[in-house]
C-alpha positions as CSV (number, residue, x, y, z in Angstrom):
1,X,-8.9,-2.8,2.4
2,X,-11.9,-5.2,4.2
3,X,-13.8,-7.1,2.1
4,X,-16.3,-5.6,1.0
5,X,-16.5,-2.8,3.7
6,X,-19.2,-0.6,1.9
7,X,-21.5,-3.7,2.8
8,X,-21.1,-2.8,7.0
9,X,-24.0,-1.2,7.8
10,X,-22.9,2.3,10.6
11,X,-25.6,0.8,13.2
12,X,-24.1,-2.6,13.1
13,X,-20.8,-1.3,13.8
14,X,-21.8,0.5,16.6
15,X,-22.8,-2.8,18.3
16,X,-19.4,-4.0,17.8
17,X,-17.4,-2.3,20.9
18,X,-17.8,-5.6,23.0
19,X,-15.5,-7.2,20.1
20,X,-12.6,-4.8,22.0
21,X,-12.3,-6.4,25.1
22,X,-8.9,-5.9,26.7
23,X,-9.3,-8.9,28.8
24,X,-5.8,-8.8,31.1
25,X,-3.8,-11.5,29.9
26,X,-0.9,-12.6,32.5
27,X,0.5,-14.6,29.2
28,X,2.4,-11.0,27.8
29,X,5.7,-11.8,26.2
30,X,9.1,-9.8,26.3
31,X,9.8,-9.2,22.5
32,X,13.2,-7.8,21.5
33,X,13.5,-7.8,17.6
34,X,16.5,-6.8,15.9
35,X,17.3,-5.1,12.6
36,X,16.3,-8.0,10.3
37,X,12.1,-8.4,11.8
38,X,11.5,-5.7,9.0
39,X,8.4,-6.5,7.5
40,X,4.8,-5.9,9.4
41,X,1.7,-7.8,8.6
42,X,-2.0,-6.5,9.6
43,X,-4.3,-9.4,9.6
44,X,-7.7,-8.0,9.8
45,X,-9.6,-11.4,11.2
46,X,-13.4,-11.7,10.7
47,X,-15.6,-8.9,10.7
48,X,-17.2,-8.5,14.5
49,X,-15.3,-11.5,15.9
50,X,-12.6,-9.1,17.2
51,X,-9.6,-11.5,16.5
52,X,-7.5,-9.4,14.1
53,X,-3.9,-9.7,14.6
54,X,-0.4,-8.6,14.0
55,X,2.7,-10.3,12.5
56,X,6.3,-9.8,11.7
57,X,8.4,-11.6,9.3
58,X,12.2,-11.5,9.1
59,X,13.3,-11.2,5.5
60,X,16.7,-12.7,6.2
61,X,15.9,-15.2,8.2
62,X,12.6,-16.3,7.4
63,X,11.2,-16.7,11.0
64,X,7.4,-15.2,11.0
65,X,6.3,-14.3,14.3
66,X,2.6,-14.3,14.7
67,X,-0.2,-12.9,17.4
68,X,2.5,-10.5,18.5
69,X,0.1,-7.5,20.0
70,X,-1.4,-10.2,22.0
71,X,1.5,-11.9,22.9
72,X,3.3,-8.2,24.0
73,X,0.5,-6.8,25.7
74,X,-1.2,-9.6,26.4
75,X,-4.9,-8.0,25.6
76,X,-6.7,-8.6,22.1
77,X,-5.6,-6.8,19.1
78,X,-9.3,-5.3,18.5
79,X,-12.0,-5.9,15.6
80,X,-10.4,-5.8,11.7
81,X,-7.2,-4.6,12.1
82,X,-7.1,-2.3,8.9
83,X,-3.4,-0.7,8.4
84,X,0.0,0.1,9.9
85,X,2.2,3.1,9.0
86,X,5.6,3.9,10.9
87,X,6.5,7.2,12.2
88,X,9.3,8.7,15.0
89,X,10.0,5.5,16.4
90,X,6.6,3.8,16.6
91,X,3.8,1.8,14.8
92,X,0.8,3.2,14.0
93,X,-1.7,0.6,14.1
94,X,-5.3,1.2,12.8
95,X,-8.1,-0.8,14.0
96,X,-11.4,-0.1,11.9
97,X,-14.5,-1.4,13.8
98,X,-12.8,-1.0,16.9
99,X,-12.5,2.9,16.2
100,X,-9.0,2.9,17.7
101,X,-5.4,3.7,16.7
102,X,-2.7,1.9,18.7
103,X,0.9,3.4,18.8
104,X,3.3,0.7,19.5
105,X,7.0,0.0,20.1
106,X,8.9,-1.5,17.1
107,X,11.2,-3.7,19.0
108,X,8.9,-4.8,22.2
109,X,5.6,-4.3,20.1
110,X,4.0,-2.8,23.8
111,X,1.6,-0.2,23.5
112,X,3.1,3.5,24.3
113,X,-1.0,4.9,23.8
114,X,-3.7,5.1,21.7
115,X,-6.1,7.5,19.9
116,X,-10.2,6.9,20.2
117,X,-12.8,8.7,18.9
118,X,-13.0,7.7,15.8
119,X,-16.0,6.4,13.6
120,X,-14.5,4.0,11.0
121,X,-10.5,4.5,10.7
122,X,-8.8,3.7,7.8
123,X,-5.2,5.2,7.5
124,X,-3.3,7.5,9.2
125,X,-0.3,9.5,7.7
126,X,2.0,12.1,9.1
127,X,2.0,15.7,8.0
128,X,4.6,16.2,11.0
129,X,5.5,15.1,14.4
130,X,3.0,17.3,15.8
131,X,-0.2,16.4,13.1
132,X,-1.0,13.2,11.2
133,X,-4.5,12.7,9.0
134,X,-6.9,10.1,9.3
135,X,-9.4,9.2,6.7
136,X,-12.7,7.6,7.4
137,X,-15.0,4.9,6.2
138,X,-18.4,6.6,7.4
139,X,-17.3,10.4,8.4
140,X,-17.4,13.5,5.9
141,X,-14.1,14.5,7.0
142,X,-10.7,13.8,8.2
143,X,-9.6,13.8,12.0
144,X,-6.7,15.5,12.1
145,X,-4.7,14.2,15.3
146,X,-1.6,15.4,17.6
147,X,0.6,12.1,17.9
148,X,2.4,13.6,21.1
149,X,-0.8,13.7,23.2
150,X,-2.7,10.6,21.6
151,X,-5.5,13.5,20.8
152,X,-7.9,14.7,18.5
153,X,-7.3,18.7,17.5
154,X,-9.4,19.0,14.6
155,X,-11.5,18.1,11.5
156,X,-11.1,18.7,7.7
157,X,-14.5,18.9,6.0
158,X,-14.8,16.4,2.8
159,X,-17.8,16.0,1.7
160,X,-17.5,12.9,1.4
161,X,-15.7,9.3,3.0
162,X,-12.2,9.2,2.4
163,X,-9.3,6.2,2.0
164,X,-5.8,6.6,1.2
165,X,-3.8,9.4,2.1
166,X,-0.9,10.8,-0.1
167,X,1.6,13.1,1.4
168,X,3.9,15.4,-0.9
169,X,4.7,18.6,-1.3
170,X,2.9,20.5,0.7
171,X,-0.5,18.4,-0.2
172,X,-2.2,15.7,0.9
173,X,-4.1,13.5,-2.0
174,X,-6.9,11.4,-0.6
175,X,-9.2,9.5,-2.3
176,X,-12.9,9.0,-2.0
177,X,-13.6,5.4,-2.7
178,X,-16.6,3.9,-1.8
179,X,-19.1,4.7,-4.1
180,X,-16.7,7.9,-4.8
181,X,-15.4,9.4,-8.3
182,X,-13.2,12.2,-6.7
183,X,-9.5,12.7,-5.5
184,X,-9.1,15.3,-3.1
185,X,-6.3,17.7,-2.9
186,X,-5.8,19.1,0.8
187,X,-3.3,21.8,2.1
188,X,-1.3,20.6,4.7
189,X,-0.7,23.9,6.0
190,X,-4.0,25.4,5.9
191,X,-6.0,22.1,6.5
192,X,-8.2,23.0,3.8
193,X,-9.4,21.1,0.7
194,X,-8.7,23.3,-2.1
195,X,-9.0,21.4,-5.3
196,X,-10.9,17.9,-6.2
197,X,-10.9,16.3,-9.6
198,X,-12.9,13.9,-11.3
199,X,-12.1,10.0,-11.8
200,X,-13.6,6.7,-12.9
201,X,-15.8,5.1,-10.4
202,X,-14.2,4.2,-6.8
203,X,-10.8,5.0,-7.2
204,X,-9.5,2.4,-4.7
205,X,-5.8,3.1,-4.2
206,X,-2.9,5.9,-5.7
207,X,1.0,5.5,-6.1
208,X,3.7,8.4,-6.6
209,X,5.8,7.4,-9.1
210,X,9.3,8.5,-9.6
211,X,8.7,11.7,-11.8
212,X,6.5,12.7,-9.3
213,X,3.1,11.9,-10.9
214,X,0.2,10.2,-9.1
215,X,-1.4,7.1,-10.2
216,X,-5.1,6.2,-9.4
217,X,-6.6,3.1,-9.8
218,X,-10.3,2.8,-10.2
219,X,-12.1,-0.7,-9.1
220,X,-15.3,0.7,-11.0
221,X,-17.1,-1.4,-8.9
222,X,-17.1,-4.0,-10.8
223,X,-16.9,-6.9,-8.1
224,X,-20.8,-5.3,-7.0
225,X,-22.9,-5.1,-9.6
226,X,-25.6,-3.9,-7.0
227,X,-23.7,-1.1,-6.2
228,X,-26.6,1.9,-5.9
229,X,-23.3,4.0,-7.7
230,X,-23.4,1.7,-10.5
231,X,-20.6,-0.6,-11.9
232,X,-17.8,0.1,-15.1
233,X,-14.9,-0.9,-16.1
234,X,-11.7,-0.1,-13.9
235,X,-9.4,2.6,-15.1
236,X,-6.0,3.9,-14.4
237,X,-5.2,7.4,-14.2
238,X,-1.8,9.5,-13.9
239,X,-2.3,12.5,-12.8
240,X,0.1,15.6,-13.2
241,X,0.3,17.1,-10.2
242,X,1.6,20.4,-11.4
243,X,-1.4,21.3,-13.0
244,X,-3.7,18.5,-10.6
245,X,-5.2,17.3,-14.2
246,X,-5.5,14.0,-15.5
247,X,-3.3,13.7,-18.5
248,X,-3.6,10.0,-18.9
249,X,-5.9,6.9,-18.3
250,X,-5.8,3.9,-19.4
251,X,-8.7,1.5,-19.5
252,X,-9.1,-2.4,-18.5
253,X,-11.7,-3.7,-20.4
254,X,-14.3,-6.9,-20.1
255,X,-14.0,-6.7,-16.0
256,X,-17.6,-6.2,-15.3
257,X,-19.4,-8.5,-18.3
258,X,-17.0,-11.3,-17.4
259,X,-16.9,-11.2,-13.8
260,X,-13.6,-10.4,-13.0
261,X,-12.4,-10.1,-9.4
262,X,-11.9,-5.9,-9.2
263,X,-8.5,-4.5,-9.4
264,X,-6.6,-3.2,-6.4
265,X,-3.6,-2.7,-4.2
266,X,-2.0,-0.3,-6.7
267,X,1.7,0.7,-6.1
268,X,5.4,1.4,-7.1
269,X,8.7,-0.7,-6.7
270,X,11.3,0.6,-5.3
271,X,12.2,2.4,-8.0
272,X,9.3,4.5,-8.5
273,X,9.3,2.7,-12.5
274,X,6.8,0.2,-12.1
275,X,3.3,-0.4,-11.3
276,X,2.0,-3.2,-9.6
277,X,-1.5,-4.1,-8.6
278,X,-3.5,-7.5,-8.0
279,X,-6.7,-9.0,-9.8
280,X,-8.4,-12.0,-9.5
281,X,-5.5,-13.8,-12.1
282,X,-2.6,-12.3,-10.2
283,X,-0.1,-9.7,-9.5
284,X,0.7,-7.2,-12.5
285,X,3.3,-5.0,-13.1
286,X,3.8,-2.2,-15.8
287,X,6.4,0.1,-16.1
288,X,5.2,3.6,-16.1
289,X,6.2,4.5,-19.4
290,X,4.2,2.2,-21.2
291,X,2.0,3.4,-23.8
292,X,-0.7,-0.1,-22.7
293,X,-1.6,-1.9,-20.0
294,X,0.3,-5.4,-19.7
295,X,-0.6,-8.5,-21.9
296,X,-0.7,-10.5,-18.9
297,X,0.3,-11.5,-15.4
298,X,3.7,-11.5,-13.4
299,X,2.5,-13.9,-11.0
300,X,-0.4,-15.8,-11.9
301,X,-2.8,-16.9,-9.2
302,X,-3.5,-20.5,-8.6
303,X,-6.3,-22.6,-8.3
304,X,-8.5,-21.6,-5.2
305,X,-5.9,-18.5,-4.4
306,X,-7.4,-14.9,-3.5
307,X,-5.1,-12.9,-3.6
308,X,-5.9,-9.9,-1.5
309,X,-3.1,-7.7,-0.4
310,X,0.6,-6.8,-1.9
311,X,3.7,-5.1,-1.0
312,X,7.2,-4.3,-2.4
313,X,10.5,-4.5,-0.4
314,X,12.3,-1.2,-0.5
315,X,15.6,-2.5,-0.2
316,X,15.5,-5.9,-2.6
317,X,12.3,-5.5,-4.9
318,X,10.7,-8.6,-3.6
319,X,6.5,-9.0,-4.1
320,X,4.5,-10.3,-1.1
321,X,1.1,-11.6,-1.5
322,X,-1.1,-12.9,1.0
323,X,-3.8,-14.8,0.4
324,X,-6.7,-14.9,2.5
325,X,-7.9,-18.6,1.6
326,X,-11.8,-18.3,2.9
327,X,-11.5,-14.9,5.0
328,X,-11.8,-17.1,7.9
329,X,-8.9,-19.2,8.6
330,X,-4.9,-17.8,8.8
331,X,-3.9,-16.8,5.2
332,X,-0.9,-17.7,3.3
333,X,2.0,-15.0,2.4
334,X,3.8,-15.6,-0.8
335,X,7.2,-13.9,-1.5
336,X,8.4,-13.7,-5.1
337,X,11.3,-11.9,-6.6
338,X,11.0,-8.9,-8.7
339,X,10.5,-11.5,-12.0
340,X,7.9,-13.5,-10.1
341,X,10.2,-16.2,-8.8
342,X,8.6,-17.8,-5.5
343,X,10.9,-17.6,-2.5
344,X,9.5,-18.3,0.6
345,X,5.9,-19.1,1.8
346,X,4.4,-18.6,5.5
347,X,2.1,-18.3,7.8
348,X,0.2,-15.2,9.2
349,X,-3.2,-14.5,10.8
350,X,-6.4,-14.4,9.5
351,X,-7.4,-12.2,6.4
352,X,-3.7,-10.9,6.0
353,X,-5.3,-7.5,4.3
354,X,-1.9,-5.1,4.9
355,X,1.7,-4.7,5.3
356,X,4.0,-2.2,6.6
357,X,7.6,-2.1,6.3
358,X,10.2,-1.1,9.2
C-alpha cells in the first residue's frame, strides 16, 4: 500500500522522473521459469530512490529469485513498485512514482510494453481483454486503458482518489481511501459511477467472500492522528451487494487511544470462509460467519517485526507475510500454514509491500 503515501506531496513526485532511468544494462539474464515459480513479490524500495524490485518464489522448491526485472531486462525496475495483477498471459506491473505500468512475460520476465501517462498508479484490473481500470493516488478519476495497444482510451470521473478495484458482475467496487469514507460502484459497461455508499473513515482494502458479499475494512486513520480527515476507530463492513447496503459492521475498538498500528491487507482464503488481515500484533483470521471479531491473533508478530503485506495460496491455504524490517533494507517473507505454523522464511527486496500469484 506505501507507507504512508497520503504523506507524498504531488509537486515532490513530479521531481521524481530521474528516479526511472533505464540505464542499458549489458548484464540482462535469460529467465525460463517453470510451473512451480508461482508466487510474485513487488518490493516497493524507498520512496524517490528508484530501487524497487521484483521477486519470485517457488512454493515447492523454495528457491526465491530476486531483482528479476533488472536481471531480464537489464534496466531498473522504476520508483515504488506498487502492485502486480496477471492477465492473458502477462504481468501487470504497477509502478507508482514512476507513473508507469509494465506488461511483462511470466516465464522470461522481459517486458512486452508499457502504459505511461499516469499521475500516481495504484492497481490495475481487467474488465476484458480489450479494457482494464486503473485507480489513482492523486487523480479524480480512473484511466481506463486498452491492454492490446499499451494506450490510454478514456477516463471515469470519481470525485475523488481511488485504490482497490473489485471486479464482479457487471460492476466494479473501488474504494476511496485516503482521507475517503466512500465505496464506489462503477458499470463496467457503461463506465459510469452509478451508486456510492457511505463507510467508516479510509476504507483501506475489500474482499469478496464466498456468498458473494463484499467486505471493507476501514483503517480510520488511526496510525495519523494529524490526519486533516480526523482519526477513529477501524471498522469492518459486509456489504450486500444485491441491494449495495451495508447490512453489517463490526467495530475494533481502543486502536486510536492506544496507538495501535492500523489494520490492513484485508482478504479471503481460498475458500472465500475466512477473513484475514494484519495489525501491528499480527495476522488475523475470522470466519465470515462469526457474529465477533476474533479474541486474538493467528500469527503473532515478534519483537521488532512490521508486518506489512499478506497473501493466501489458492491452491494450499498457506499465509505469506513480509516484513519490511526498517523500510530500507530487503524484508523478510514468512510462510505459515493455514493454523499459523511457520514453514519457510526468505529473502526479497526492499519494502516487500505486494504479492501476486501465477
Amino acid at each position: 500500500m506505501g507507507r504512508f503515501p497520503y504523506l507524498l506531496l504531488p509537486a515532490v513526485m513530479l521531481c521524481v522522473v530521474s528516479c526511472m532511468k533505464q540505464d542499458a544494462d549489458s548484464s540482462a539474464e535469460d529467465f525460463d521459469f517453470g510451473p512451480d515459480a508461482a508466487l510474485f513479490i513487488v518490493n516497493e524500495g524507498g520512496f524517490g530512490n528508484g530501487n524497487s524490485s521484483l521477486s519470485v518464489y517457488e512454493p515447492e522448491s523454495g528457491v526465491v529469485h530476486n531483482n528479476i526485472f533488472r536481471r531480464a531486462n537489464g534496466v531498473p525496475l522504476g520508483d515504488v513498485a506498487q502492485s502486480m495483477t496477471v492477465h492473458d498471459g502477462r504481468g501487470w506491473v504497477v509502478v507508482n512514482n514512476s507513473k508507469v505500468i509494465f506488461a511483462i512475460g511470466l516465464d522470461d520476465i522481459v517486458e512486452k510494453g508499457r502504459i505511461t501517462g499516469f499521475v500516481s498508479p495504484r492497481n490495475i484490473a481487467f474488465v476484458s481483454d480489450s479494457k482494464a481500470y486503473v485507480t489513482d493516488m492523486y487523480s479524480q478519476s480512473i484511466y481506463i486503458v486498452d491492454p492490446r495497444t499499451y494506450s490510454m482510451t478514456g477516463t471515469i470521473e470519481t470525485g475523488c482518489t481511488t485504490e482497490q478495484i473489485i471486479i464482479h458482475d457487471g460492476y466494479a467496487y473501488v474504494n476511496f481511501w485516503s482521507s475517503g469514507n466512500e465505496v464506489l460502484k462503477i458499470d463496467t459497461a457503461t463506465d459510469k459511477v452509478t451508486d456510492r455508499i457511505r463507510t467508516g473513515l479510509q476504507p483501506c482494502s475489500m474482499a469478496l467472500d464466498a456468498n458473494d458479499r463484499l467486505w471493507v475494512l476501514t483503517d480510520g486513520s488511526a496510525a495519523w492522528p494529524d490526519n486533516p480527515a480526523g482519526s477513529e476507530d477501524p471498522c469492518l463492513h459486509r456489504i450486500d451487494l444485491e441491494s449495495f447496503s451495508i447490512d453489517r459492521t463490526l467495530h475494533f475498538d481502543g486502536y486510536v487511544t492506544t496507538g495501535y498500528s492500523s489494520v490492513s491487507r484485508l482478504q479471503t482464503d481460498a475458500s472465500g470462509r475466512h477473513l484475514l488481515w494484519l495489525d501491528g500484533e499480527g495476522v488475523w483470521m475470522m470466519d465470515i460467519d462469526s457474529p465477533e471479531l476474533p479474541d486474538g491473533p493467528l500469527v503473532r508478530s515478534g519483537s521488532g517485526q512490521t508486518f506489512y503485506s499478506m497473501t493466501v495460496s489458492p491452491s494450499d491455504g498457506d499465509i505469506y507475510v513480509s516484513d519490511a524490517i526498517d523500510y530500507s533494507q530487503n524484508g523478510k517473507i514468512s510462510r505459515y500454514s493455514a493454523d499459523g505454523t511457520l514453514k519457510d522464511e526468505f529473502t526479497a527486496g526492499i519494502c516487500p509491500g505486494a504479492f501476486c500469484w501465477r
